[in-house]
KEFI-668322 format. One record per atom (N, C-alpha, C): residue in three letters; x, y negated, z. Coordinates in Angstrom, 3 decimals. Atoms other than C-alpha are relative to their C-alpha. Example, Ala and Ser with C-alpha at 12.3 -4.5 7.8 and 13.67 -1.06 7.14 Angstrom:
ALA / 0.890 / 1.190 / 0.000
ALA / 12.300 / 4.500 / 7.800
ALA / 0.900 / -1.200 / 0.000
SER / -0.820 / 1.190 / -0.060
SER / 13.670 / 1.060 / 7.140
SER / -0.770 / -1.090 / 0.730
***
This chain:
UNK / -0.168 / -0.495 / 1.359
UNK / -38.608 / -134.902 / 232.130
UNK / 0.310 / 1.494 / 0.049
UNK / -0.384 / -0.989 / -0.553
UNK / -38.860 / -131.530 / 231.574
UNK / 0.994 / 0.459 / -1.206
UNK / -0.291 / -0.357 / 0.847
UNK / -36.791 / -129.143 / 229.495
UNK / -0.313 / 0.754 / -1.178
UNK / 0.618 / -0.824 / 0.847
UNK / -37.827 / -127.763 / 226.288
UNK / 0.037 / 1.494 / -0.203
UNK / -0.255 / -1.663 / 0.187
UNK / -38.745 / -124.039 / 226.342
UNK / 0.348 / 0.402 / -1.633
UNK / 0.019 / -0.337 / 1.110
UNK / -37.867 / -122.346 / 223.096
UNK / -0.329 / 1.494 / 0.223
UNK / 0.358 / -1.677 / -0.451
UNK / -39.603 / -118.815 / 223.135
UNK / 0.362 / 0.823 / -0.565
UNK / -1.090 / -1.658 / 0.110
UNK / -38.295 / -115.433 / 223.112
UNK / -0.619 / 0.956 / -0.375
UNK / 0.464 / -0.694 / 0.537
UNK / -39.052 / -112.786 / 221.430
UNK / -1.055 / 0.729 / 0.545
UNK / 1.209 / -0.478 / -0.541
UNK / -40.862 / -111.597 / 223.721
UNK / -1.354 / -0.809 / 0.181
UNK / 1.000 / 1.018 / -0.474
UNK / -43.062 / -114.397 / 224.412
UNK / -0.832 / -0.242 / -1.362
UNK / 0.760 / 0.028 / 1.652
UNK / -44.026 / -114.415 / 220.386
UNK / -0.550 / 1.207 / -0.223
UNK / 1.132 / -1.156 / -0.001
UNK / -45.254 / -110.755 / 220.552
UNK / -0.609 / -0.093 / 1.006
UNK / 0.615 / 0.748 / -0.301
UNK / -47.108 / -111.935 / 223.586
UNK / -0.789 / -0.921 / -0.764
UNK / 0.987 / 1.360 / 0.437
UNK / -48.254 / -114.977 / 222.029
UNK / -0.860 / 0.445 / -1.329
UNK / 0.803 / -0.699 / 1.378
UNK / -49.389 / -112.513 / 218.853
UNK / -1.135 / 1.386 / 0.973
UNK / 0.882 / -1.864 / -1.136
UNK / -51.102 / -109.909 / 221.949
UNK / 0.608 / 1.174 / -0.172
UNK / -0.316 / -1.073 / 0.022
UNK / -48.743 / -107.313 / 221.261
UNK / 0.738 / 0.704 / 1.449
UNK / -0.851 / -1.043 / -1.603
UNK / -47.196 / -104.895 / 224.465
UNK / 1.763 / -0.738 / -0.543
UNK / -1.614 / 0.083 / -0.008
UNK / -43.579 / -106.164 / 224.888
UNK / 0.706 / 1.363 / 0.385
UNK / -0.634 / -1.544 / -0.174
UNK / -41.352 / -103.087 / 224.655
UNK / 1.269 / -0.478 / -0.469
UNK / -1.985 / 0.425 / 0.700
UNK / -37.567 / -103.098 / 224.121
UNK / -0.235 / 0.272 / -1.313
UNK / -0.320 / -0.506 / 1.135
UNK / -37.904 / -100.884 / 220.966
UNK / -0.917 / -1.432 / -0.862
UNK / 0.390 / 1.026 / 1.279
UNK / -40.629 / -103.916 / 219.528
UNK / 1.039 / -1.290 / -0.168
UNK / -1.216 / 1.193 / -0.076
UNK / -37.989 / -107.005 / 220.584
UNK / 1.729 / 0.267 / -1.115
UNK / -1.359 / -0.122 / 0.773
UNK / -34.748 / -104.892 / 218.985
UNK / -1.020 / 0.275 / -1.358
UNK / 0.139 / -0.057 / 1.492
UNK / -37.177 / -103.953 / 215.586
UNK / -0.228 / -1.876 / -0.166
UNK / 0.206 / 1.105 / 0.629
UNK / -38.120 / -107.701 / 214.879
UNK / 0.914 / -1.362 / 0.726
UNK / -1.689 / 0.274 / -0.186
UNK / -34.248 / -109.151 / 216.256
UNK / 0.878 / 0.990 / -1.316
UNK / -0.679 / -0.397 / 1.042
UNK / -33.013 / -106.425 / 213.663
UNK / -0.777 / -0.633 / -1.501
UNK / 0.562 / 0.104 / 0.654
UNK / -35.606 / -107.445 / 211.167
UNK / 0.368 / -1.509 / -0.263
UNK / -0.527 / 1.896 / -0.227
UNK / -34.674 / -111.658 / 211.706
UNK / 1.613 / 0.067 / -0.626
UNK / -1.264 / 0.463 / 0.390
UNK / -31.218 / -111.008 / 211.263
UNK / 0.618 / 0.684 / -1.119
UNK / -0.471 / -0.837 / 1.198
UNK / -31.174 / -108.597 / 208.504
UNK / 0.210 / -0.337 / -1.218
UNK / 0.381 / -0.013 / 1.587
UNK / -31.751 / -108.977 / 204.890
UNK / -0.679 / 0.783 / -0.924
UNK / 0.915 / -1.091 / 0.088
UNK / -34.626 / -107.441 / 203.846
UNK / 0.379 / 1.210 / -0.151
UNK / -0.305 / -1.658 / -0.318
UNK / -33.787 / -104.170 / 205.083
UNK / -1.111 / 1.237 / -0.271
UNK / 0.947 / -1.098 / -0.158
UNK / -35.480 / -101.040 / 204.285
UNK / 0.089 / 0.679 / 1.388
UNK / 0.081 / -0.580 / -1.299
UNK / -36.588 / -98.786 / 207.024
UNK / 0.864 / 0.695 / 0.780
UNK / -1.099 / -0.834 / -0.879
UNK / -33.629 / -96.617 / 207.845
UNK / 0.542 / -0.984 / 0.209
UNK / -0.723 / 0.687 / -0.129
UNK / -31.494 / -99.703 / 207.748
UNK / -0.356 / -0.730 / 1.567
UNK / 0.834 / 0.992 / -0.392
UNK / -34.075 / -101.259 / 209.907
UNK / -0.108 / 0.995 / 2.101
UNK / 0.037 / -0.866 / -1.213
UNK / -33.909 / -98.128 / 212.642
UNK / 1.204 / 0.619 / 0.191
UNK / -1.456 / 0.168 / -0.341
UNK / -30.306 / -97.703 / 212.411
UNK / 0.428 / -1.365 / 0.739
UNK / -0.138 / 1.416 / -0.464
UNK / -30.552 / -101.481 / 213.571
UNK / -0.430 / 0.179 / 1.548
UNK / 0.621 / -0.626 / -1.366
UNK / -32.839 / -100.341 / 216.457
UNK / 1.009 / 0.571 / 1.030
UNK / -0.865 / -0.968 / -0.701
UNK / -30.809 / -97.732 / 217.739
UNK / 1.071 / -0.484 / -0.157
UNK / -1.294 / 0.679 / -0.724
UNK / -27.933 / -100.028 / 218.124
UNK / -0.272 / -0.514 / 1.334
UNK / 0.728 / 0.812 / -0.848
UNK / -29.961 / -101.988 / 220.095
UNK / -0.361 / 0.619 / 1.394
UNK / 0.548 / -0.670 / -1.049
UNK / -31.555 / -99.653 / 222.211
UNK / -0.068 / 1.350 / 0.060
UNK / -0.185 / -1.562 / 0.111
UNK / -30.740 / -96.219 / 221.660
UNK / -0.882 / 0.786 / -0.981
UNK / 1.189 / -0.986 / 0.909
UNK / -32.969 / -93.206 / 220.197
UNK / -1.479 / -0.725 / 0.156
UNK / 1.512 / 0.092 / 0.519
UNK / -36.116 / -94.125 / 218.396
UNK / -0.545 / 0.628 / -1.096
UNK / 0.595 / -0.648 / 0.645
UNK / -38.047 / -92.385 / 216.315
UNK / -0.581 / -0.541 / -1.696
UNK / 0.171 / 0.966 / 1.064
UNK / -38.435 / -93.347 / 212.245
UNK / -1.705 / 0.097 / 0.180
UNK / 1.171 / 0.286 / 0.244
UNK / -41.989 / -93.071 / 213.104
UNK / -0.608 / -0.941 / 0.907
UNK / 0.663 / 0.883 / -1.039
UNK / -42.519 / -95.246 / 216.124
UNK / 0.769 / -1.296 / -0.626
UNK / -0.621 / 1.100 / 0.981
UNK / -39.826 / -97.469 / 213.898
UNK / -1.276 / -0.490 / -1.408
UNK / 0.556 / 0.071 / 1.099
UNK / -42.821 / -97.499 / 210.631
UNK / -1.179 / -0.528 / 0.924
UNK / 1.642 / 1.153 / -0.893
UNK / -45.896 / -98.181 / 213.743
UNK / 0.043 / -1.447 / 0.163
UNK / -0.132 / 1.121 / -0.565
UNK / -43.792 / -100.660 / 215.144
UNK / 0.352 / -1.488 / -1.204
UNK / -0.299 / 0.840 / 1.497
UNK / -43.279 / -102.708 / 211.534
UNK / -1.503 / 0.038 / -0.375
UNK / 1.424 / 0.470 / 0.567
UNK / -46.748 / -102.191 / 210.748
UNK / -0.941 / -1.052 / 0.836
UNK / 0.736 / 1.105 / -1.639
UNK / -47.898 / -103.741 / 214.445
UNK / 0.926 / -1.738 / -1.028
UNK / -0.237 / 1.407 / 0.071
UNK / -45.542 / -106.625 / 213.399
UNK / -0.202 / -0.977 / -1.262
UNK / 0.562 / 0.905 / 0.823
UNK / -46.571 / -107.575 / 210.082
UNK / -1.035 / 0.101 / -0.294
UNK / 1.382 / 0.321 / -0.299
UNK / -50.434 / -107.152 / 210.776
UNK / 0.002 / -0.880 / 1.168
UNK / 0.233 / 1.717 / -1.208
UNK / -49.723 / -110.143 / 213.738
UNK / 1.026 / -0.784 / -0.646
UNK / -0.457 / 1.302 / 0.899
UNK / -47.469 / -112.019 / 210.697
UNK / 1.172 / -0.424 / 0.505
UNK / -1.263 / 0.528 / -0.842
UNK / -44.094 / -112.191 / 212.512
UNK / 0.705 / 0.574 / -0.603
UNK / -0.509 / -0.200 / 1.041
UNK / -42.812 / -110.162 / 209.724
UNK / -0.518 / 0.234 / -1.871
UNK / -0.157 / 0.171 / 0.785
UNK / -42.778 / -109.877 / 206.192
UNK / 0.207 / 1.887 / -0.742
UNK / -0.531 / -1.275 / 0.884
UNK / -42.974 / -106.594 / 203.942
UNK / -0.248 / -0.546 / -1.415
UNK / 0.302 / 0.161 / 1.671
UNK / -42.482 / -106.806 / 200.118
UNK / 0.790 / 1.553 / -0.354
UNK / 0.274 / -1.654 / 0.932
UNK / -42.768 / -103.606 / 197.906
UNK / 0.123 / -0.414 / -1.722
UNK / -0.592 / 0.147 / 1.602
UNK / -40.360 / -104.211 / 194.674
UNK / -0.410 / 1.465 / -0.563
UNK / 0.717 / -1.217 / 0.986
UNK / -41.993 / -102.062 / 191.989
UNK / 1.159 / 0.659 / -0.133
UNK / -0.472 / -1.594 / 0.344
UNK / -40.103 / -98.570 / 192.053
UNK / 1.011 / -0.151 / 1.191
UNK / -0.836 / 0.236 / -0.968
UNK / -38.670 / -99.393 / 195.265
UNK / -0.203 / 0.039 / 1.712
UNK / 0.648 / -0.010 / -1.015
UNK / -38.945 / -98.740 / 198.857
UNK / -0.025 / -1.125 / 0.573
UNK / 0.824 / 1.356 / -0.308
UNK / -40.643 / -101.576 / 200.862
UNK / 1.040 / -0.146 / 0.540
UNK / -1.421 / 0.755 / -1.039
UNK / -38.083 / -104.065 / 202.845
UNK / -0.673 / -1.069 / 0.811
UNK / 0.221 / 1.090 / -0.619
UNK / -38.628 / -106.421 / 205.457
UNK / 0.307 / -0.889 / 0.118
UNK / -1.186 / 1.004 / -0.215
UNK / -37.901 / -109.601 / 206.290
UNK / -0.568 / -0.836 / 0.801
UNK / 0.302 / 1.290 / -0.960
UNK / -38.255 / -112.311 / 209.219
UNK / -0.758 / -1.257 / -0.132
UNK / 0.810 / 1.148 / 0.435
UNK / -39.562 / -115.154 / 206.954
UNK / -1.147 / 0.201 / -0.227
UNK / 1.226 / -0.360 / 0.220
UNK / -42.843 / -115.439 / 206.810
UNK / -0.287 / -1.964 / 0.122
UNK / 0.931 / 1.152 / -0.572
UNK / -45.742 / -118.175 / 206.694
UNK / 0.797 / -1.055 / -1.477
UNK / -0.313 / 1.282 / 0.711
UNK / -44.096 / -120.281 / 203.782
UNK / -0.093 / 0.323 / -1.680
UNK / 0.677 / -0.687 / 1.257
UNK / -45.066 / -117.911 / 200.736
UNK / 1.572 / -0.468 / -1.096
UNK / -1.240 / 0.400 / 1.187
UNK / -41.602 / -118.117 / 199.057
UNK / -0.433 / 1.418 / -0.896
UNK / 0.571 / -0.962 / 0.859
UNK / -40.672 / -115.553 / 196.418
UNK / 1.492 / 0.719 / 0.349
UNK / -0.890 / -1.154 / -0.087
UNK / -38.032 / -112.929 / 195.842
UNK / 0.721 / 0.136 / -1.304
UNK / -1.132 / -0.221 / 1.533
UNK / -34.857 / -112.407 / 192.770
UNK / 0.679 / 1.645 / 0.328
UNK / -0.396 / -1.310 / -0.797
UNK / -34.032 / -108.578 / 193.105
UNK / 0.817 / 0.296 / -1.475
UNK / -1.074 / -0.238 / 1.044
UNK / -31.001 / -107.592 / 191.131
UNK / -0.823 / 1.549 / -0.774
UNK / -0.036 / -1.372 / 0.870
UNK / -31.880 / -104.402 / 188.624
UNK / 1.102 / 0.763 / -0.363
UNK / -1.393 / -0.743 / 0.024
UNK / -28.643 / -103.016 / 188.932
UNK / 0.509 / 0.992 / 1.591
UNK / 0.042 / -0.274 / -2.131
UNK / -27.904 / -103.094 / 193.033
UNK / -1.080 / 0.138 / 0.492
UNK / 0.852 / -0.041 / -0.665
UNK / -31.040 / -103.619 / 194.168
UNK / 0.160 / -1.548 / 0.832
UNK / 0.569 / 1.084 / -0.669
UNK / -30.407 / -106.633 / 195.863
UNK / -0.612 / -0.840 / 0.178
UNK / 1.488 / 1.110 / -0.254
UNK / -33.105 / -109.067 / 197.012
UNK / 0.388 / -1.351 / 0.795
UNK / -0.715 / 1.929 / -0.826
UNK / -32.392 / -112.906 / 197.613
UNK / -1.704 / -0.952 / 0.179
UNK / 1.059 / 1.058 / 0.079
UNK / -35.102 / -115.582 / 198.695
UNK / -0.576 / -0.938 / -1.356
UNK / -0.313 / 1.514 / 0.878
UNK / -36.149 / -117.967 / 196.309
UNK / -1.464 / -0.894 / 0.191
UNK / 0.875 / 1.072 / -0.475
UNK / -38.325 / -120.995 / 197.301
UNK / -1.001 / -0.165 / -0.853
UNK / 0.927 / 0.578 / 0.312
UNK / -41.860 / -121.911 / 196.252
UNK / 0.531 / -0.790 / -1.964
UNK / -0.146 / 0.763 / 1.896
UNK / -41.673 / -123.040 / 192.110
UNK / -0.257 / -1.213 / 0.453
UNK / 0.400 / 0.583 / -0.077
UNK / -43.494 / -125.721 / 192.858
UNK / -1.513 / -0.268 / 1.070
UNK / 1.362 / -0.217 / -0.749
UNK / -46.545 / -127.249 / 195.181
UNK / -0.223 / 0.817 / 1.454
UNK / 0.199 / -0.165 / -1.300
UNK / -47.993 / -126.426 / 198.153
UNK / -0.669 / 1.744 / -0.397
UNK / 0.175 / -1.574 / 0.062
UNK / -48.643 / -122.175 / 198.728
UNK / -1.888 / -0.447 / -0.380
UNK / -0.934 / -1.115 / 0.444
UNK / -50.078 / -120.470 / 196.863
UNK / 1.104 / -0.158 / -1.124
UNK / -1.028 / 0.436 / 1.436
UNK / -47.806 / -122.092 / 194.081
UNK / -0.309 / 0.161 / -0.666
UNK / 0.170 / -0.529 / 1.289
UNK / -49.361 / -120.639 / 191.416
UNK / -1.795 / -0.327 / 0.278
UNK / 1.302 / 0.513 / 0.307
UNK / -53.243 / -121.723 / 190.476
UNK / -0.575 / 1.364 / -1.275
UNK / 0.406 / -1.325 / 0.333
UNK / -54.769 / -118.117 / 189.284
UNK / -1.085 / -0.593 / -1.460
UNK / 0.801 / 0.677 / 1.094
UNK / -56.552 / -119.433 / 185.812
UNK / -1.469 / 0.352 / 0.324
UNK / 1.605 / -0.591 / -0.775
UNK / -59.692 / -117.025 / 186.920
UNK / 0.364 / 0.199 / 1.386
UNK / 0.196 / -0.901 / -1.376
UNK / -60.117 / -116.254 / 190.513
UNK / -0.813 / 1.134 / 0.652
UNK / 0.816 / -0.930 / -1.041
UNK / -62.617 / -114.348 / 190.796
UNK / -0.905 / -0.014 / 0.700
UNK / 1.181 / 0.295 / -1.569
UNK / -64.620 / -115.657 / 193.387
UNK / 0.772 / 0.359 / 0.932
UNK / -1.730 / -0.805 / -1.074
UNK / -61.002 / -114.544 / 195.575
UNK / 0.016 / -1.415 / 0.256
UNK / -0.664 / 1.082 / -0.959
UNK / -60.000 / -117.434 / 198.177
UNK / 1.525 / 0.664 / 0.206
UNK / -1.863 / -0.377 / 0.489
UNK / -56.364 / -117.160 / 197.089
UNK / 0.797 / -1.028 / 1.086
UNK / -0.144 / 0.781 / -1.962
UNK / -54.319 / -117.785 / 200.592
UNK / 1.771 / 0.239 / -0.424
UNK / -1.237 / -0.233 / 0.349
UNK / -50.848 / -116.404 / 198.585
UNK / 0.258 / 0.626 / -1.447
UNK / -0.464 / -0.487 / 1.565
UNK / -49.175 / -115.588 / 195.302
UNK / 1.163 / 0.775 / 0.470
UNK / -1.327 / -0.522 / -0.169
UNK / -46.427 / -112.858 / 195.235
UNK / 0.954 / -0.074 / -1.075
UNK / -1.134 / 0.302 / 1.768
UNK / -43.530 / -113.605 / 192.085
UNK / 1.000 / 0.974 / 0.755
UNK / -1.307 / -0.612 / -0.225
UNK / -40.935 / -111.484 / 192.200
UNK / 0.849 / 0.086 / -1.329
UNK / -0.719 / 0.223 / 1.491
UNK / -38.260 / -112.318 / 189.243
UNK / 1.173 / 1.034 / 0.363
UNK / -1.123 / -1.080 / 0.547
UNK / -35.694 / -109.541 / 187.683
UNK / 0.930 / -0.532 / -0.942
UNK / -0.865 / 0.032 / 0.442
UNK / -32.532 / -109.673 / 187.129
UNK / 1.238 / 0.436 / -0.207
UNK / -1.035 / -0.261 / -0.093
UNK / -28.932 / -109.424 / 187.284
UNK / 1.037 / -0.925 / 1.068
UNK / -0.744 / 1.647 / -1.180
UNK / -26.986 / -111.050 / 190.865
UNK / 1.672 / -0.197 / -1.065
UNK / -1.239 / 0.635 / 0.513
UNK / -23.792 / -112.733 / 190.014
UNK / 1.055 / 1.444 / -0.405
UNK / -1.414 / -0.880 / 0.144
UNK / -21.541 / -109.545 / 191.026
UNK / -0.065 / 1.059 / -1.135
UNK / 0.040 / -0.973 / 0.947
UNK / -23.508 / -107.350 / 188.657
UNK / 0.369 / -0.650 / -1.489
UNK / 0.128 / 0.620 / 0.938
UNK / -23.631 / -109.581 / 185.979
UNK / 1.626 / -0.466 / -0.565
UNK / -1.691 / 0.004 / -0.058
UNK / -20.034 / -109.977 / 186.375
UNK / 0.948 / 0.976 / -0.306
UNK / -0.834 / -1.741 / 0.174
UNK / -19.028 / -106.313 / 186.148
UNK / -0.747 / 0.459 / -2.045
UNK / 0.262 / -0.297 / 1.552
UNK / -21.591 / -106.026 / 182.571
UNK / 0.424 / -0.474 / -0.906
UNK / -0.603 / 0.448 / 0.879
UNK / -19.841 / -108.488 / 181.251
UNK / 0.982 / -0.092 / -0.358
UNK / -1.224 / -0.864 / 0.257
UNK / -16.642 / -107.316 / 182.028
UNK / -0.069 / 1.064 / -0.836
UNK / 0.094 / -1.733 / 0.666
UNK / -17.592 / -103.817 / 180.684
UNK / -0.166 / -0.010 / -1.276
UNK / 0.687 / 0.043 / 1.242
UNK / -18.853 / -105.035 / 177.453
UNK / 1.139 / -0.128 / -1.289
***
């Protein structure tokens, strides 16, 4: 009987054909454990990890990883893009209009893309993006204090 491998970060950029490099293992380890982080957050994460890197070999190395799907970018309208680790299950996104903060939120309903496009187009629709606006608890908590 053998023991079950569980693979390593490295072995998943491998298994996507990418060059294993420290700086790609600490961006998508900072990117997994973050919360959709924007990019400085995301290379301040780095450079814990592994010292000086560059915000531009930090923006290659995010583009390498979510053109092989091991991360996640979403681009809230008037907002800089953020990453995030989940991928492959087409959830959606609740982004406060106050803070900015951005929480998961699961599939409405149905199997991805969740949503059934009334026209398509002649488009083979493979994902839907929702992103709902609002107010998180703490803001919503402080306006209604204030009021």
């Amino acid at each position: 009987m053998t023991a079950s491998h569980t693979p390593t970060t490295a072995d998943e950029l491998r298994g996507v054909g990418l060059r294993v490099t420290a700086a790609r293992v600490a961006l998508l380890e900072t990117v997994r454990h973050g919360d959709h982080l924007g990019v400085e957050a995301i290379a301040a994460g780095v450079r814990d990890r592994v010292g000086h890197v560059s915000v531009q070999a930090v923006y290659e190395g995010l583009h390498a990883l979510t053109g092989a799907g091991l991360i996640r970018r979403i681009e809230p309208a008037g907002s800089p893009a953020r990453f995030e680790g989940r991928v492959g299950d087409n959830h959606h996104h609740v982004i406060c209009r106050t803070c900015g903060v951005v929480a998961d939120v699961d599939c409405a309903m149905g199997e991805a893309p969740c949503l059934t496009a009334s026209d398509d187009r002649g488009f083979s629709i493979d994902e839907a993006e929702v992103i709902y606006w609002g107010l998180c608890p703490a803001c919503s908590t402080t306006t209604s204090s204030s009021s």
